[in-house]
C-alpha positions in Angstrom: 140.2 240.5 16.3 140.8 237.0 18.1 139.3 233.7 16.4 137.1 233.9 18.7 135.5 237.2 18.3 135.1 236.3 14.4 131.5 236.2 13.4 129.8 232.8 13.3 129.7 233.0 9.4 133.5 233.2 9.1 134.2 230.6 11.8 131.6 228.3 9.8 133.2 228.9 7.0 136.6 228.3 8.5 135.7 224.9 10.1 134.7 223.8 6.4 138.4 222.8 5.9 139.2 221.0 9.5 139.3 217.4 10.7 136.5 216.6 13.3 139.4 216.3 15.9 139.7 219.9 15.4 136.7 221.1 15.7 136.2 219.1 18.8 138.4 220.9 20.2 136.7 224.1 19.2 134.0 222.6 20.9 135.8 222.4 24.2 137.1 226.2 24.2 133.7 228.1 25.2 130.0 227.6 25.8 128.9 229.7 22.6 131.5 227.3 20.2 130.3 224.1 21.9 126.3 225.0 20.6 127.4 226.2 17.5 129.7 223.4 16.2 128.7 220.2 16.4 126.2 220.0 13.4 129.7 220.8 11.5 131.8 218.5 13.6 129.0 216.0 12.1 129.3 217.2 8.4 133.1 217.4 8.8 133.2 213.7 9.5 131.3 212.7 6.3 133.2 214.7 4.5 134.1 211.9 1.6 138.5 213.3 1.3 137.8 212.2 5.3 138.3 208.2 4.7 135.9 205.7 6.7 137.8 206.5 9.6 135.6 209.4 11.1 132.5 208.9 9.9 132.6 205.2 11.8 133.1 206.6 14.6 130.8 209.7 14.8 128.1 206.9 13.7 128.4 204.6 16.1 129.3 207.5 19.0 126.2 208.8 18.0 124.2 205.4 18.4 126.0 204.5 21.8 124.8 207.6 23.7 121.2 207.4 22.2 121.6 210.4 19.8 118.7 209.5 17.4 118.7 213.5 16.2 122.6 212.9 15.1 122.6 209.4 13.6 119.7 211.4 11.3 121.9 214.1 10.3 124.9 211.4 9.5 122.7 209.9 7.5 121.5 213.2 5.4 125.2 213.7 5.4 125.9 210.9 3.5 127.1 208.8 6.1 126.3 205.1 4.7 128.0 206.4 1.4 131.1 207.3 3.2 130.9 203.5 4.8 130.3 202.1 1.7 127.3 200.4 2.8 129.0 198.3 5.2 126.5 196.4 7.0 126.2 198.8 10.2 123.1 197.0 12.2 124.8 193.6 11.6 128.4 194.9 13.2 126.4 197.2 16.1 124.0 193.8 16.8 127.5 192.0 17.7 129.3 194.6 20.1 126.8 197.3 20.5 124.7 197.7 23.7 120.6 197.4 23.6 120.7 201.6 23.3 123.0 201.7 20.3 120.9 199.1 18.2 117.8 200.4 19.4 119.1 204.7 18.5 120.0 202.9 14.9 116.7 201.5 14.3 114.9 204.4 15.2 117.2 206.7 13.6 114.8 205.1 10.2 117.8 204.3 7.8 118.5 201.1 8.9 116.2 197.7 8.7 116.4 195.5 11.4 116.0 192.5 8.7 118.1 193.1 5.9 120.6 191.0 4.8 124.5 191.5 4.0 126.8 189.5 2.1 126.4 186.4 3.5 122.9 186.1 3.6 122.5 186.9 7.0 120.1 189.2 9.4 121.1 191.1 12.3 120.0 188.1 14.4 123.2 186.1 13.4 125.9 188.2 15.0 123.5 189.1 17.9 123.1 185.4 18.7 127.1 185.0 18.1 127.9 187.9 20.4 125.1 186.6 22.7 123.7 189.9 23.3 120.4 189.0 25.0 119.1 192.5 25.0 120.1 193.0 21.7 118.1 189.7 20.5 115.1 190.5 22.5 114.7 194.1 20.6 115.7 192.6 17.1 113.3 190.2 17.6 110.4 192.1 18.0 110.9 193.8 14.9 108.3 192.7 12.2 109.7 190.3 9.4 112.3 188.7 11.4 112.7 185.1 10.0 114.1 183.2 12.4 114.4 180.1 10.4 117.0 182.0 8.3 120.1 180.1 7.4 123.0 182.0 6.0 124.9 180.9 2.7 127.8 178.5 3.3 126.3 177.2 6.3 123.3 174.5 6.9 122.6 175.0 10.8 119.7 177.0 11.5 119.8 180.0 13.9 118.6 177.7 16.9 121.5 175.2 16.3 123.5 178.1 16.6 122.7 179.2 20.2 123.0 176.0 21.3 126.4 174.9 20.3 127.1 178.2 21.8 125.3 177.3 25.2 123.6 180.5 25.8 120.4 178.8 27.4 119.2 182.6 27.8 119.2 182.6 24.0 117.7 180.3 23.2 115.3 180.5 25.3 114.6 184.2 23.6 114.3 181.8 20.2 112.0 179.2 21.7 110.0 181.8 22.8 109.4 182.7 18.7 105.7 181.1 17.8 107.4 180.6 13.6 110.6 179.0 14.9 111.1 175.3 13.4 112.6 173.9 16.8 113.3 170.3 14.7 115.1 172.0 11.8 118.0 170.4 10.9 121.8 170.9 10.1 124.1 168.9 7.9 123.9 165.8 9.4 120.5 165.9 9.7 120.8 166.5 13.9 118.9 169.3 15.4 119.4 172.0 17.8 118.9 169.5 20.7 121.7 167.7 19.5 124.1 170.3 20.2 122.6 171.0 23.6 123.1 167.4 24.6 126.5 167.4 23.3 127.8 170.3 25.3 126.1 168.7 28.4 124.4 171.9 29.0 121.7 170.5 31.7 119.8 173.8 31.7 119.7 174.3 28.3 118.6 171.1 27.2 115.8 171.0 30.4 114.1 174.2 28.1 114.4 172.0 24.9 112.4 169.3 26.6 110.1 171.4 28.0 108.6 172.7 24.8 106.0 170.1 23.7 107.2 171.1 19.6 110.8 169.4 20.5 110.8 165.8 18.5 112.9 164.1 21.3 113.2 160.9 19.2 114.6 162.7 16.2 117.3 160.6 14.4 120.6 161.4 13.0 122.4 160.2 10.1 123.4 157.6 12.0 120.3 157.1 13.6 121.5 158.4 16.7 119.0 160.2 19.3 119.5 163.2 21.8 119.4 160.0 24.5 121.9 157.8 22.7 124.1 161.1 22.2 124.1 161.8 25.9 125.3 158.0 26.9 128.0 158.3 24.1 129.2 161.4 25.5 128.7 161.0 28.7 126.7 164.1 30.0 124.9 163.1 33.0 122.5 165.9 33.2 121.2 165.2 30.2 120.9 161.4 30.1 119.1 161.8 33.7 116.6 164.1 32.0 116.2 162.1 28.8 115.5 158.6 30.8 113.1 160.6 33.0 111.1 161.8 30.1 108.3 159.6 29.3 108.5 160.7 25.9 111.9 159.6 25.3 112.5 156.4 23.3 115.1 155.0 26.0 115.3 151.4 23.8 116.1 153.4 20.2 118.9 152.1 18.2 121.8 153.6 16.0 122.1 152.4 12.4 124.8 150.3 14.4 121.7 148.7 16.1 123.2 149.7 19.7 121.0 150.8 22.1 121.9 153.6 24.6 122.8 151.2 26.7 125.1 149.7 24.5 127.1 152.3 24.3 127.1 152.9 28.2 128.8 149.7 28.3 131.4 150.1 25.6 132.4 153.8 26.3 132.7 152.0 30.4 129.9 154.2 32.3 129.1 152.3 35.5 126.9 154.7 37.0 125.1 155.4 33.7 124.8 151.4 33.5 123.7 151.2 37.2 120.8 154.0 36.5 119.8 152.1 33.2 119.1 148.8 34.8 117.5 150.5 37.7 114.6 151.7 35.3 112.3 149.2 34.1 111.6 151.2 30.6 115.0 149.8 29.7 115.1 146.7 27.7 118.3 144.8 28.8 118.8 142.1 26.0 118.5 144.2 23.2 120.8 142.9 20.3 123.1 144.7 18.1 123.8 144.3 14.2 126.5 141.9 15.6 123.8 139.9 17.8 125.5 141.3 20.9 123.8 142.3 24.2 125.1 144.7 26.1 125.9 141.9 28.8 128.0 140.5 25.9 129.7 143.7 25.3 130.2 143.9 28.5 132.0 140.6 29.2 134.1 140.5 26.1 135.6 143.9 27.2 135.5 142.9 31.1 133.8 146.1 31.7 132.8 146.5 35.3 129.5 147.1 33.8 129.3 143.2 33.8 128.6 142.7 37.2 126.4 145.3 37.2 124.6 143.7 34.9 125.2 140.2 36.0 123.1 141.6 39.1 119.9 141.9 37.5 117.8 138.9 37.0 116.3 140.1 33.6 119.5 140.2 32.4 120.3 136.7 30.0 124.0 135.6 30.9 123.3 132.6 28.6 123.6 135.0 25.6 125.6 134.5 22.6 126.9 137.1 20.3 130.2 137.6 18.4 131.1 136.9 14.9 129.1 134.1 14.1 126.5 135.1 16.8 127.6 131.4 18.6 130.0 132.6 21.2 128.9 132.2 24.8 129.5 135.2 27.3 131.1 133.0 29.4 133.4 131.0 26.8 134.5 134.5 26.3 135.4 135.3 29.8 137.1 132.1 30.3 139.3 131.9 27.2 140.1 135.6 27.8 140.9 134.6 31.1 138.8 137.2 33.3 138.6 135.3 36.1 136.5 138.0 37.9 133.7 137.7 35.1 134.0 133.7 35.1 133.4 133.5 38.9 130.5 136.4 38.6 128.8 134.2 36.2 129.2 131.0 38.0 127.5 132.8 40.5 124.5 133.0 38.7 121.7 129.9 38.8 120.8 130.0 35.2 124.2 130.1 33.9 124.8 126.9 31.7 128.3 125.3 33.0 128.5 122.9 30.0 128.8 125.0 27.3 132.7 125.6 28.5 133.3 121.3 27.8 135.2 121.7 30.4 136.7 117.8 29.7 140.4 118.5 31.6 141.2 116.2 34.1 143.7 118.0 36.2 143.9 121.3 37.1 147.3 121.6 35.1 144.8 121.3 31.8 142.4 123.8 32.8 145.2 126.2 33.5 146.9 125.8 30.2 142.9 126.4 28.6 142.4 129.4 30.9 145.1 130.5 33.2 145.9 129.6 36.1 143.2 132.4 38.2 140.2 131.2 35.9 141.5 127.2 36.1 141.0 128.0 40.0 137.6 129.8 40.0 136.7 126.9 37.7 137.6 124.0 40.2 136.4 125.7 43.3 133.1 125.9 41.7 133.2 122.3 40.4 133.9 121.5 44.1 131.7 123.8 45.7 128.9 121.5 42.7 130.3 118.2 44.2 130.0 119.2 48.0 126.3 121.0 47.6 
């Protein structure tokens, strides 16, 4: 009598002692094997001389194609014994579709909030493998914290998505009533932060547009989202910050620089331009070191100068430097930016004596300044003599 003739009883019996590869193929051979097998095929791969090895991969097969009915029986099986309780919902939440997570969950043996080794929810290595779909069902679960912050780690889920730049994400998160928006990390800068600094404009537009985001939050160094952007640079979000009413456009760093301040020093012109153009901006603010960031400006012959210089608010007379006694342009002149002493000269309010300019030739001035500020320097004393 052939194998297959053999009365189901025997071939049961027989299929006790093969590898699930084996009885797959049984499966394959005829219509009456393929109905009678697979609750074995599922045994056999949770059979504990097996290894990990099969009973991984009937699990997860079993959760990919939606088979709630067979993830139960791996489970009676023994399945999560087999796996050694590895963390299944946290590994399936990273690189498992919607259907997978969702066939686990249902399956009843495994809770969409528990915790593995490191203290973290299935939320974590959803958000990591930015799996909207995944998020979106583990977040309506019951009990999710979303405030949750695994061991060896201070940023908050949020913070997370964002250095990530998944604005879909986190707008899932922002969507969450409990979620601490302001929480946060090491260096006491929150998720907004990390938005800013990856000059993600869409991402940080949904920051701003919840009312619960603290715009004006301060770093360790007392840095804001708005000083952040005009260090780094991100356009996007420094034209949403200064457009926000809400946003402290004159907040300084422990530094005592202003936004501003560091537009000038890290040379943005066309952050400099738009700064000046808006009339929240305060223009003379003063650093620790008494410097403005016209000073700054000058003593690095940024070409923010003459954007500055153009605006009448601006005060060219300023001093700043060690000793808070130098003159802007004493510091042009000596540096010889001849440029920045002829822009200033420009200027109606600029006070001409405080350069004591006593040289009687134009040999002396050049030996003071050089020899393109010693002629910007006579043709204005000229131009002085002549008017």
């Amino acid at each position: 009598m052939s194998f297959l003739h053999l009365p189901n009883e025997i071939i049961l019996s027989i299929t006790q002692y093969q590898t699930p590869p084996e009885i797959c193929a049984l499966c394959l051979t005829n219509r009456h094997l393929s109905s009678l097998l697979p609750p074995e095929l599922l045994k056999s791969a949770c059979r504990l001389y097996q290894g990990k090895t099969y009973a991984h991969k009937a699990l997860y097969s079993a959760a990919d194609r939606g088979d709630t009915p067979a993830v139960r029986a791996l489970l009676k099986h023994g399945v999560l014994e087999i796996l050694e309780n590895t963390p299944v919902l946290h590994e399936a939440a990273r690189a498992r579709s919607e259907l997978a997570i969702k066939t686990l969950i249902d399956s009843g043996g495994f809770d969409p909030t528990s915790r593995n080794a490191f203290d973290e929810t299935p939320l974590f290595p959803a958000v990591l493998g930015s799996e909207e779909g995944v998020l979106r069902l583990l977040l309506e679960c019951p009990g999710q914290d979303v405030n949750l912050r695994p061991k060896g780690t201070s940023w908050p889920l949020l913070t997370l998505a964002a250095y990530l730049a998944n604005a879909k994400v986190v707008a899932l998160l922002l969507a969450q009533e409990q979620l601490l928006v302001n929480a946060t990390d090491e260096v006491y800068q929150t998720a907004l932060f990390k938005a800013v600094a990856k000059g993600d404009k869409d991402m940080v537009r949904l920051f701003l547009g919840d009312p619960r985001t603290n715009v004006n939050h301060c770093d360790r160094r007392g840095r804001t989202a708005f000083i952040t952007a005009c260090m780094q640079g991100h356009h996007g979000a420094f034209e949403l910050l200064l457009d926000l009413p809400r946003a402290e456009v004159n907040a300084t760093d422990t530094g005592g620089r202003t936004g501003l301040h560091w537009c000038v020093e890290r040379h943005r012109p066309l952050m400099v331009s738009r700064m000046v153009a808006s009339s929240r901006v305060e223009v003379n603010r003063r650093d620790l070191c008494r410097r403005t960031p016209f000073f700054v400006a000058v003593a690095e012959d940024a070409e923010a100068a003459r954007i500055l210089a153009a605006d009448p608010r601006v005060n060219v007379n300023v001093t700043g430097g060690p000793g808070g006694n130098q003159h802007a342009l004493v510091v042009a002149a000596e540096k010889g930016l001849a440029g920045i002493v002829e822009m200033l000269l420009q200027r109606e309010d600029v006070d001409f004596s405080v350069l004591k300019c006593k040289a009687t030739t134009f040999g002396a001035l050049k030996k003071s300044y050089g020899g393109p500020t010693a002629h910007v320097i006579v043709d204005y004393l000229v131009k002085r003599v002549t008017d």
